[in-house]
N, C-alpha and C positions, 0 to 999 in steps of 0.2 A: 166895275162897269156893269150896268144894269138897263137892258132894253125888253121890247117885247115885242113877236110880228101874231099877224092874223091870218085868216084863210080858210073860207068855204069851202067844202066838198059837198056835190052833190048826189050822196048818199045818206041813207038812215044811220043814226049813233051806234046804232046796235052793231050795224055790218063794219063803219070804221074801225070801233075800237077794237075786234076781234080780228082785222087783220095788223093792225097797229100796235097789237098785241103777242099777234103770233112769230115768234123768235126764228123762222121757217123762213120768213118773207124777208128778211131784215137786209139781206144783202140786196135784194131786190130794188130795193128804194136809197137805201145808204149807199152813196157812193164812195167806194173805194174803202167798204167794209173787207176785212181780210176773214177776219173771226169774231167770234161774239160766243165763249165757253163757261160755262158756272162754273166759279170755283169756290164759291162759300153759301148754306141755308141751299132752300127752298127756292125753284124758277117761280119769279111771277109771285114774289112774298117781302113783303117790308123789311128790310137787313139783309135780301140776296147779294150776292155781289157776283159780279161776270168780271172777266180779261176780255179786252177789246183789241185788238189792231186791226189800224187803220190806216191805206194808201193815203199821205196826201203828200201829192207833187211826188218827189223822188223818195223822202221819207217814209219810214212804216213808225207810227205812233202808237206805242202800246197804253193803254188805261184802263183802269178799274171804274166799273160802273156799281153804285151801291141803289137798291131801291128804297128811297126813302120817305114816299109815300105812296100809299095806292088804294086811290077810292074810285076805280074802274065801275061804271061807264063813266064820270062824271070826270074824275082828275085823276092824277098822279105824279110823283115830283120824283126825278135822278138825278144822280150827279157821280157826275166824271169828276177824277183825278186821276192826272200822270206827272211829270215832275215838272214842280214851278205852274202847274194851272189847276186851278179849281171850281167848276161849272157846276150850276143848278140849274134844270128845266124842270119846269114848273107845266105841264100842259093843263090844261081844262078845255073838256068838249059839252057842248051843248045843243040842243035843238035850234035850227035857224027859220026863217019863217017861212022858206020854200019846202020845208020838211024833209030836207039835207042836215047837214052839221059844220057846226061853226067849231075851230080850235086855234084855241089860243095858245098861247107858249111868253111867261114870263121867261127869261136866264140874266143870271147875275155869271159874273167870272172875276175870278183874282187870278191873278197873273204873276209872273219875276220874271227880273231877264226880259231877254227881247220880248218875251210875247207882252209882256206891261211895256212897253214902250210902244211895239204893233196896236195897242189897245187904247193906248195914248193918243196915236199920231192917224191910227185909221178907223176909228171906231165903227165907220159903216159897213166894214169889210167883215166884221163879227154877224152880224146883224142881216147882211146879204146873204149869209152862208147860211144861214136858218133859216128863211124863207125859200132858200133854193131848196134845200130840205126839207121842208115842209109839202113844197108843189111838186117834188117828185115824188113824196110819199101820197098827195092827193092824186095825182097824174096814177101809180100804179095801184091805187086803191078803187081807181074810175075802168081803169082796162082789166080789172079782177072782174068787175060790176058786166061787166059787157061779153066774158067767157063764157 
């Protein structure tokens, strides 16, 4: 399954990606982030990889995040794996014509088990979840802008 959402902030690229960036904030904006710890390379270097868990619902979902590319300010691409799912986010930011920033977000996912059938049967429900995350990474990217 493969979609993509949008989303203007209106701030400069420079100030986004550096808090979008910064591994400090991450709970801040991610909800029902538990942890976010390197466990393999270099933070913030192509081949890192973190352990993630993550509150959702009653669950705690543990997953490996690998950085698989990173051409900061402009893109960078991760991907999650935990068991049975396999995510790529693809972001790309760019200059928007207010002189704020525009980001984009390809993700592809493969799935097993219920979550391919969830994937199957609700595909917007993927798709929502990313946009909600996005506007509350734009939401606390705007009330850093305003401290």
């Amino acid at each position: 399954m493969q979609y993509s959402c949008d989303i203007n902030i209106a701030l400069p690229r420079q100030q986004v990606v550096a808090l979008f960036d910064d591994a400090s904030h991450y709970a801040d904006w991610q909800e029902g982030l538990l942890s976010h710890e390197l466990v393999e390379g270099q933070a913030g270097t192509v081949g890192a990889k973190s352990r993630i868990r993550q509150q959702m619902g009653k669950r705690v979902i543990e997953m490996t995040e690998t950085i698989a590319e990173r051409n900061l300010p402009d893109s960078t691409t991760l991907i999650y794996e935990a068991p049975g799912v396999w995510n790529s986010v693809a972001s790309r930011f760019s200059d928007d014509a207010e002189g704020g920033t525009h980001w984009h977000i390809d993700c592809e996912f493969r799935c097993s088990g219920f979550l391919r059938l969830m994937a199957w049967l609700m595909p917007g429900m993927f798709k929502k979840q990313t946009q909600k995350m996005m506007t509350d990474f734009r939401d606390f990217a705007v009330s850093q802008a305003t401290n």
